[in-house]
PyMOL CGO cylinders between C-alpha atoms (Angstrom):
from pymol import cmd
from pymol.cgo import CYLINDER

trace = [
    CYLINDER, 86.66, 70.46, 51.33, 83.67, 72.70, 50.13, 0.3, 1, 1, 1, 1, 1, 1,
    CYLINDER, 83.67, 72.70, 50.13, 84.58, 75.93, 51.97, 0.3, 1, 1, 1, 1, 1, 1,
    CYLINDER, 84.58, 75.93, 51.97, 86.70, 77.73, 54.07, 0.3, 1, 1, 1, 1, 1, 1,
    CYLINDER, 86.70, 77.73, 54.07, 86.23, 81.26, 55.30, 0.3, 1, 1, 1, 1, 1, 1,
    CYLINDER, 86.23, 81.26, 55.30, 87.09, 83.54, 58.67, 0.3, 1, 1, 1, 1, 1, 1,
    CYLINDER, 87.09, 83.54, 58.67, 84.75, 83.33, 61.54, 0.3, 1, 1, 1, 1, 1, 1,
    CYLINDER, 84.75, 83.33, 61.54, 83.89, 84.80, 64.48, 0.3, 1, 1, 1, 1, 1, 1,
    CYLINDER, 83.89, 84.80, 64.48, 85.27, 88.24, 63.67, 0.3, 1, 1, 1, 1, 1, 1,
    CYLINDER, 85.27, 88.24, 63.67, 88.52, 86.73, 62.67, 0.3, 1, 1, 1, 1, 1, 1,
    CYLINDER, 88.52, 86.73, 62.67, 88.95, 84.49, 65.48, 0.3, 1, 1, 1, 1, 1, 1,
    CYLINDER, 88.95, 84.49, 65.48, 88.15, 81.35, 64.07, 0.3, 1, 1, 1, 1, 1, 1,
    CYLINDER, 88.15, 81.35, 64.07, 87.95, 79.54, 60.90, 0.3, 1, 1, 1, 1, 1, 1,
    CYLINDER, 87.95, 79.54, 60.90, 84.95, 78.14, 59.54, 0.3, 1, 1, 1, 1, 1, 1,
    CYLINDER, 84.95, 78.14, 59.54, 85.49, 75.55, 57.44, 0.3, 1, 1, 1, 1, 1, 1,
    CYLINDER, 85.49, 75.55, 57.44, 82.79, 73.11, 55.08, 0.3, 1, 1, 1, 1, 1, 1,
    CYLINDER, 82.79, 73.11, 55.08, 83.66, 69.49, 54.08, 0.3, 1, 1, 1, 1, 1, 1,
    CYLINDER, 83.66, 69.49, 54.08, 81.78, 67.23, 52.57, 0.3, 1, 1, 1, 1, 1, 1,
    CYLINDER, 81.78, 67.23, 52.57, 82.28, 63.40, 53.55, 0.3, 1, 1, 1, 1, 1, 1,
    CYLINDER, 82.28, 63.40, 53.55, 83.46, 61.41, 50.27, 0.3, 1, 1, 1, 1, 1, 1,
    CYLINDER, 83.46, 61.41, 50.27, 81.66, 58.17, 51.24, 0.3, 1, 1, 1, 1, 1, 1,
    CYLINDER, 81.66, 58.17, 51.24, 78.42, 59.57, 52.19, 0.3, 1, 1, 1, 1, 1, 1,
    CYLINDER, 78.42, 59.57, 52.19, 77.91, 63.09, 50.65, 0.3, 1, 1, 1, 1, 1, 1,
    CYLINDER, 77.91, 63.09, 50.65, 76.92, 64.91, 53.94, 0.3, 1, 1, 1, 1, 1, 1,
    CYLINDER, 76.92, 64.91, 53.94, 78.33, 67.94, 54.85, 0.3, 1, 1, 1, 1, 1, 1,
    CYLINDER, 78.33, 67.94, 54.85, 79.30, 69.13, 57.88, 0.3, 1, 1, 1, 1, 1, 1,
    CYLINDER, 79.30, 69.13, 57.88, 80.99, 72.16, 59.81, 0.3, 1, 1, 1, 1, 1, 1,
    CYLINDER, 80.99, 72.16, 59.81, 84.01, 72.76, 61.98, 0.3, 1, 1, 1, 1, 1, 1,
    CYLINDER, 84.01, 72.76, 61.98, 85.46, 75.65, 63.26, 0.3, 1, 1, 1, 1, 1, 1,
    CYLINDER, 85.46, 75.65, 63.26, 89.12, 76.02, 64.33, 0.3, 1, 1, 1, 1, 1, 1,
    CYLINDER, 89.12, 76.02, 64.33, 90.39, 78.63, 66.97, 0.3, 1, 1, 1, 1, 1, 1,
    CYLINDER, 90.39, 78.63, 66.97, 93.61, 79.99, 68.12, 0.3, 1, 1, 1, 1, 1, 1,
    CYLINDER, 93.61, 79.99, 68.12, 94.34, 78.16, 71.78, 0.3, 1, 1, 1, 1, 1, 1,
    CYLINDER, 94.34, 78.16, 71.78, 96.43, 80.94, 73.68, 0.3, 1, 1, 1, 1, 1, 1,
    CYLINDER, 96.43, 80.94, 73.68, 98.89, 79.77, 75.68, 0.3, 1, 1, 1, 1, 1, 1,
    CYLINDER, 98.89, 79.77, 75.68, 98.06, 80.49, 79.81, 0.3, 1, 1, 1, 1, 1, 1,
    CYLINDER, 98.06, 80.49, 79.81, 100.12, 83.31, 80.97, 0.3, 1, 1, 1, 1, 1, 1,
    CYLINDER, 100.12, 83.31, 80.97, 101.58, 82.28, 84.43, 0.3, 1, 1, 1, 1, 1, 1,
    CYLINDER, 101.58, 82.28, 84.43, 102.61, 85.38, 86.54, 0.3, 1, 1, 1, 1, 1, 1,
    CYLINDER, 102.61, 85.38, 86.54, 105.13, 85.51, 88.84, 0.3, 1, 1, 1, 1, 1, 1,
    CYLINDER, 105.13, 85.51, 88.84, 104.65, 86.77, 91.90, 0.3, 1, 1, 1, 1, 1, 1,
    CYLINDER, 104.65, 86.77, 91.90, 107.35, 89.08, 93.83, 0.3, 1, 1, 1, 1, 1, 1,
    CYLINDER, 107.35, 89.08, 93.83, 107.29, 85.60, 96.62, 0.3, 1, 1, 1, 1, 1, 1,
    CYLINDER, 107.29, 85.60, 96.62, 108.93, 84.04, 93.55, 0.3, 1, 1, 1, 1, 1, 1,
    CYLINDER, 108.93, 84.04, 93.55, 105.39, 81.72, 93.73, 0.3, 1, 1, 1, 1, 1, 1,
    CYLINDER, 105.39, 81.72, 93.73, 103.67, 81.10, 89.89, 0.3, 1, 1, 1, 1, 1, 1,
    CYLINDER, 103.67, 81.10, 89.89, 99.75, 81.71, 89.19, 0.3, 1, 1, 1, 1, 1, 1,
    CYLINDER, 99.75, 81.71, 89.19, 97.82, 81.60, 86.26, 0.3, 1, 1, 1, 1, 1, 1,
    CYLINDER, 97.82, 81.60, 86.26, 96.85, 84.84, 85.49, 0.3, 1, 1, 1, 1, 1, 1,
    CYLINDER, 96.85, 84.84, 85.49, 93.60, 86.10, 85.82, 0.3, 1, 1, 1, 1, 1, 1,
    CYLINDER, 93.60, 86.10, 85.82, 92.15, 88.88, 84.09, 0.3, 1, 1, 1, 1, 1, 1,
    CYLINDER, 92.15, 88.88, 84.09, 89.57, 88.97, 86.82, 0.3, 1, 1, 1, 1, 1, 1,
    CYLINDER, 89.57, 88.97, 86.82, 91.19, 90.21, 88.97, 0.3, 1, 1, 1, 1, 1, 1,
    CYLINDER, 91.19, 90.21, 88.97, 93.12, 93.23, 87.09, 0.3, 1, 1, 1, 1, 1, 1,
    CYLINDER, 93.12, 93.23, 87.09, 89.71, 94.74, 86.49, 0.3, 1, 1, 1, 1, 1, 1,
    CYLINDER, 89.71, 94.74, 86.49, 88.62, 94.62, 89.94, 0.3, 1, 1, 1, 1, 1, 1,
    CYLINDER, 88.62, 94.62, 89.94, 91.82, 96.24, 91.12, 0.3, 1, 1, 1, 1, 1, 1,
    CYLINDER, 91.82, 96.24, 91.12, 91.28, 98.97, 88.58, 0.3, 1, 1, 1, 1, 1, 1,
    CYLINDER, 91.28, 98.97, 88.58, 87.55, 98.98, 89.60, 0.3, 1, 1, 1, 1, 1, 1,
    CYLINDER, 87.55, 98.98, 89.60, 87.98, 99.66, 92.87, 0.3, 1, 1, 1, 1, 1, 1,
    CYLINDER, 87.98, 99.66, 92.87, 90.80, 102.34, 91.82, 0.3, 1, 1, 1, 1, 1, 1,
    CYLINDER, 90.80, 102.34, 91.82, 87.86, 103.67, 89.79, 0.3, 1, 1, 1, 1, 1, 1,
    CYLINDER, 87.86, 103.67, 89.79, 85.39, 104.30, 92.41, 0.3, 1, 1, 1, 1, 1, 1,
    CYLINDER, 85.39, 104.30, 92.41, 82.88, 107.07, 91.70, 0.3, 1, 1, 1, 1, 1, 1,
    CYLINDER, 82.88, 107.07, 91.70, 85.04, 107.96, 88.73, 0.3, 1, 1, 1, 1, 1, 1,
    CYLINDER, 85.04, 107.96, 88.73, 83.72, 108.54, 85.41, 0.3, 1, 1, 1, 1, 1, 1,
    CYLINDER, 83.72, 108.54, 85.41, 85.07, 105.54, 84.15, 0.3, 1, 1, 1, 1, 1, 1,
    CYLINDER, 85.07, 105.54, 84.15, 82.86, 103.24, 82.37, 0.3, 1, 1, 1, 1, 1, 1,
    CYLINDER, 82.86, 103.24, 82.37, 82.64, 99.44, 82.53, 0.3, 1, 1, 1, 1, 1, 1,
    CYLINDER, 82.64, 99.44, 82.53, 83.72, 99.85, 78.36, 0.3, 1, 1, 1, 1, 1, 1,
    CYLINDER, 83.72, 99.85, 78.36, 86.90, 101.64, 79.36, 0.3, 1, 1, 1, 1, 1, 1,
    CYLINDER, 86.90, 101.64, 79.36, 88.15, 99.35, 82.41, 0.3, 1, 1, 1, 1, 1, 1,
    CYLINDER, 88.15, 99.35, 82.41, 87.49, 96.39, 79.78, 0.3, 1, 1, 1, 1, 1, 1,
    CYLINDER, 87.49, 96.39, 79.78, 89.64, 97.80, 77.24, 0.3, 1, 1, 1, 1, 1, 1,
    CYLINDER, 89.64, 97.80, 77.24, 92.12, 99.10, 79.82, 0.3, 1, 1, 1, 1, 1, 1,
    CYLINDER, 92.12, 99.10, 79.82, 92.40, 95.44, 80.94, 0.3, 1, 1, 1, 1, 1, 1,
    CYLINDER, 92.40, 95.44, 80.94, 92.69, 93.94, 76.86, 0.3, 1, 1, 1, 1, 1, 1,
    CYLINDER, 92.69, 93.94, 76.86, 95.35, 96.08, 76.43, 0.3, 1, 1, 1, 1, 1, 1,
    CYLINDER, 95.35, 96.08, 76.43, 97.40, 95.53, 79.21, 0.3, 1, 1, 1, 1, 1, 1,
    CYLINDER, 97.40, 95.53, 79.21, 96.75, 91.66, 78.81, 0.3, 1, 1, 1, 1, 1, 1,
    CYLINDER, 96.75, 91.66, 78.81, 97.84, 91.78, 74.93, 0.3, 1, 1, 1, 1, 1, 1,
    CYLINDER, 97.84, 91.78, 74.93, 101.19, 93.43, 75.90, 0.3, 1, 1, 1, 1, 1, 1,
    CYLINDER, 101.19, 93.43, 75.90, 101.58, 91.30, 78.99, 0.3, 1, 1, 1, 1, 1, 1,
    CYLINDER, 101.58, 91.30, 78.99, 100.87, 88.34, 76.32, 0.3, 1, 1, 1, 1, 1, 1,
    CYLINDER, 100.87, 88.34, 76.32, 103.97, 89.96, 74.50, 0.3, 1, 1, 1, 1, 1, 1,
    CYLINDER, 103.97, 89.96, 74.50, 106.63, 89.74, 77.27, 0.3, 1, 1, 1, 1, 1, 1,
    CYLINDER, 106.63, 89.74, 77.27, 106.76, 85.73, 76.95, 0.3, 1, 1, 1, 1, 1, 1,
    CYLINDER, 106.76, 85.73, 76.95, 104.64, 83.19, 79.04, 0.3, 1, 1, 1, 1, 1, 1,
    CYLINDER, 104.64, 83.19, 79.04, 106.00, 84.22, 82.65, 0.3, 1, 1, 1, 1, 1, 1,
    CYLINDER, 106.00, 84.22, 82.65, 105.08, 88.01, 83.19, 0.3, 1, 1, 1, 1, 1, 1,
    CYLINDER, 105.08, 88.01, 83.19, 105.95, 89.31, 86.74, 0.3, 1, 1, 1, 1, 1, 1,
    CYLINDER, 105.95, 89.31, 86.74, 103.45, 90.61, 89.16, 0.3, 1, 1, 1, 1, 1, 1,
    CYLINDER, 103.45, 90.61, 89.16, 105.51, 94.05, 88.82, 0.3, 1, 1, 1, 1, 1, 1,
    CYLINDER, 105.51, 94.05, 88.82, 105.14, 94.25, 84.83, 0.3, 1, 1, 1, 1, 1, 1,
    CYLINDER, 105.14, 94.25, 84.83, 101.50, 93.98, 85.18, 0.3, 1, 1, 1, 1, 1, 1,
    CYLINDER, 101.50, 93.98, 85.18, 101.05, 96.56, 87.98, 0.3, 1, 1, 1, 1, 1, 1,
    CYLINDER, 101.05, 96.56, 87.98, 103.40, 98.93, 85.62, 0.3, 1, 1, 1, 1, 1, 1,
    CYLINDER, 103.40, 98.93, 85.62, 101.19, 98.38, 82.81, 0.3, 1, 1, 1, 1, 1, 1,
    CYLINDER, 101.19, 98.38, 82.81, 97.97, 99.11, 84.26, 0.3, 1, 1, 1, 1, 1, 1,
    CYLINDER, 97.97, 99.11, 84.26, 99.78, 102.72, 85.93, 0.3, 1, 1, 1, 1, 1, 1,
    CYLINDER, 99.78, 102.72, 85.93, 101.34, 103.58, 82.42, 0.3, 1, 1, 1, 1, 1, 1,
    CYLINDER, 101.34, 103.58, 82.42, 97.21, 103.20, 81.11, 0.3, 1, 1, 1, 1, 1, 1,
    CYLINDER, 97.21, 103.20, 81.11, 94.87, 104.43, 83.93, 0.3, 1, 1, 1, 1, 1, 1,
    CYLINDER, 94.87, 104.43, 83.93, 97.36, 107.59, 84.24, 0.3, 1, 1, 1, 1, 1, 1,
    CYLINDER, 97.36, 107.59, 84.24, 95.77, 108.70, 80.63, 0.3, 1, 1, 1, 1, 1, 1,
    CYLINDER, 95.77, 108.70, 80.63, 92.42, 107.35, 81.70, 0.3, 1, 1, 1, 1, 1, 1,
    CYLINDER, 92.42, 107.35, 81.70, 91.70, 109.12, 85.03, 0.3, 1, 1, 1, 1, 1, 1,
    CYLINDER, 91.70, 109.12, 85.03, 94.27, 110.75, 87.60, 0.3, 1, 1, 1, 1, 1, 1,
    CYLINDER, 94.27, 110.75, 87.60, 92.62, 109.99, 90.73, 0.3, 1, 1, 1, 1, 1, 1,
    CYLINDER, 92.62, 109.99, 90.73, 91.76, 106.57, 89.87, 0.3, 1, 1, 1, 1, 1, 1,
    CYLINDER, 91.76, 106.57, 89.87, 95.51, 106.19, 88.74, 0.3, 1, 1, 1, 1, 1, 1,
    CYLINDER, 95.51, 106.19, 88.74, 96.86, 107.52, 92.51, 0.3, 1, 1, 1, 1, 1, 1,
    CYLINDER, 96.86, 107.52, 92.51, 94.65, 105.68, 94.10, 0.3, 1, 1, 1, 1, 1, 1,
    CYLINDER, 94.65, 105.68, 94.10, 95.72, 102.61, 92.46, 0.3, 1, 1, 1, 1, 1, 1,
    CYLINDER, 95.72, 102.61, 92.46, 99.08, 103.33, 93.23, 0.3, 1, 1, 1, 1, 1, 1,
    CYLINDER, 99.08, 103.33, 93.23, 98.58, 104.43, 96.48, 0.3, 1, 1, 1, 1, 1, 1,
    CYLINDER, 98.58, 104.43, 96.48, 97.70, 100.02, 97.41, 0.3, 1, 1, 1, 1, 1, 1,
    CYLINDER, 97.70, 100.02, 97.41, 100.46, 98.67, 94.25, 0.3, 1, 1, 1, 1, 1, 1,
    CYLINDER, 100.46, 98.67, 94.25, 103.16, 101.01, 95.54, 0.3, 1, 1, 1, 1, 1, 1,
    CYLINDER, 103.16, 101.01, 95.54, 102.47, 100.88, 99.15, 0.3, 1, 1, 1, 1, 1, 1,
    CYLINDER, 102.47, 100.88, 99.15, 101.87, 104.20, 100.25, 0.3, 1, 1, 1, 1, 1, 1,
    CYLINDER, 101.87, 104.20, 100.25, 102.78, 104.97, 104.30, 0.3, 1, 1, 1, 1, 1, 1,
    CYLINDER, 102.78, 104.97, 104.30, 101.76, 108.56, 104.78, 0.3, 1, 1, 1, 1, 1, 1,
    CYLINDER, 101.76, 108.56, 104.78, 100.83, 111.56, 102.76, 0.3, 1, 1, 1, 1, 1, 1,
    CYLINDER, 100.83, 111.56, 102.76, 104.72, 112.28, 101.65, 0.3, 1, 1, 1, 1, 1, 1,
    CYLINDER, 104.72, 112.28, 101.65, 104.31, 109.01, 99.07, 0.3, 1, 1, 1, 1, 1, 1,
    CYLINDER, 104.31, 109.01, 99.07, 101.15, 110.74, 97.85, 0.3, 1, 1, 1, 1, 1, 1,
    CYLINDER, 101.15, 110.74, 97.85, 102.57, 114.02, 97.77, 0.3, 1, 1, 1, 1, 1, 1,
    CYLINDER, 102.57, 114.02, 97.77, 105.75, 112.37, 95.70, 0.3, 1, 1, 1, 1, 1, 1,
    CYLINDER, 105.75, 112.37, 95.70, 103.30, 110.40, 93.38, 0.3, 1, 1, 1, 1, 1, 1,
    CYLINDER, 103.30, 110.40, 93.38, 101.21, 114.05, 92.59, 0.3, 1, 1, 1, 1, 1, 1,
    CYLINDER, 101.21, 114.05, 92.59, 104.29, 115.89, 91.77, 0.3, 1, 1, 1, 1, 1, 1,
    CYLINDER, 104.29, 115.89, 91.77, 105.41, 113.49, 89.35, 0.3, 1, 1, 1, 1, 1, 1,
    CYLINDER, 105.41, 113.49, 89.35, 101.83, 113.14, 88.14, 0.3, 1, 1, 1, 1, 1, 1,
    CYLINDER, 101.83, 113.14, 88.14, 101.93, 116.82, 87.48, 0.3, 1, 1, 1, 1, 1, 1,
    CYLINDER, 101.93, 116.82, 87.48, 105.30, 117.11, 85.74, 0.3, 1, 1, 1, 1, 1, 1,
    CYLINDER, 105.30, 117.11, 85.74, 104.19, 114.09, 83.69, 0.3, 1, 1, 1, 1, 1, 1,
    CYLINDER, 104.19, 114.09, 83.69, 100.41, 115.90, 82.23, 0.3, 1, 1, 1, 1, 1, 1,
    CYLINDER, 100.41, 115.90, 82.23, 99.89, 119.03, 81.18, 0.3, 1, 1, 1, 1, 1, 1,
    CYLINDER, 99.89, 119.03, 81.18, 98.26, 121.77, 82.87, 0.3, 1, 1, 1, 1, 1, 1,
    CYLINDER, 98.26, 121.77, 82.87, 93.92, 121.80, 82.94, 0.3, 1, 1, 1, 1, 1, 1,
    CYLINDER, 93.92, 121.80, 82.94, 93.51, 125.00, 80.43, 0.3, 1, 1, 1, 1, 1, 1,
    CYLINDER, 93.51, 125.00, 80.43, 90.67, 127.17, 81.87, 0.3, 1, 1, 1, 1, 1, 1,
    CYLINDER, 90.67, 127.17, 81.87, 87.59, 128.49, 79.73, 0.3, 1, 1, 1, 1, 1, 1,
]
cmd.load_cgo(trace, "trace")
C-alpha cells in the first residue's frame, strides 16, 4: 500500500496501492454501507424507509412558510440520524414524533399543520388543544 487518507468529507477512504508484480498503481475508495431502516407501520406492515417522503410531508406542512429547501433538508438529516439510532425497525409513530419535536422550533404553523394530518384532527377543538399546548410549550413573541 502507497497511501491511505479520508475522502469524501470523511465518508470514505481513499486508499493507493501499488500492484507488486506490475508496478501500477491504482485507487479504491471504501464507504460505510448503512444498514436500510425498515419502518413499521401502525398496520403492523414493514417498509423501507424513505426519506422522500418525510420531506414532502414537512413540505407540504411548510407551505408559504419561510422555510427554506436548506432547513427542511436538515430537518429531515436529523430526524433520520436519530431514527438511525433507535435500532433497524423504527415505528411510523417515532418518526412522526421526531419531525413534531423539530418543526415546532422551526416554524409554528407549519408544525400545527403537520399535526393537524399525523394526529388526525376532527374539528377545531383538536386545533384549539394543539395551540394551547403550543403556547405553554414557547415563549411569548416580545414586542418592539
Amino acid at each position: 500500500m502507497v497511501d491511505s487518507r479520508l475522502a469524501d468529507d470523511g465518508t470514505a477512504i481513499r486508499r493507493r496501492r501499488e500492484c507488486a508484480t506490475c508496478g501500477r498503481r491504482f485507487t479504491t475508495f471504501e464507504r460505510i454501507e448503512e444498514a436500510t431502516l425498515m419502518v413499521v407501520k401502525r398496520s403492523g406492515d414493514r417498509e423501507p424507509f424513505d426519506r422522500s417522503k418525510m420531506v414532502a410531508g414537512v413540505r407540504a406542512a411548510s407551505k408559504n412558510r419561510p422555510v427554506s429547501s436548506e432547513d427542511m433538508e436538515t430537518l429531515a438529516g436529523e430526524v433520520e440520524e436519530a431514527i438511525r439510532l433507535l435500532g433497524p425497525e423504527p415505528s411510523s409513530q417515532q418518526i412522526g414524533v421526531a419531525v413534531l419535536d423539530r418543526l415546532r422550533r422551526l416554524d409554528e404553523v407549519a408544525y400545527l399543520r403537520f399535526a393537524s394530518v399525523y394526529k388526525g384532527f376532527e374539528d377545531i377543538g383538536d386545533f384549539e388543544r394543539e395551540v394551547g399546548l403550543l403556547g405553554k410549550a414557547t415563549e411569548p413573541k416580545r414586542r418592539v
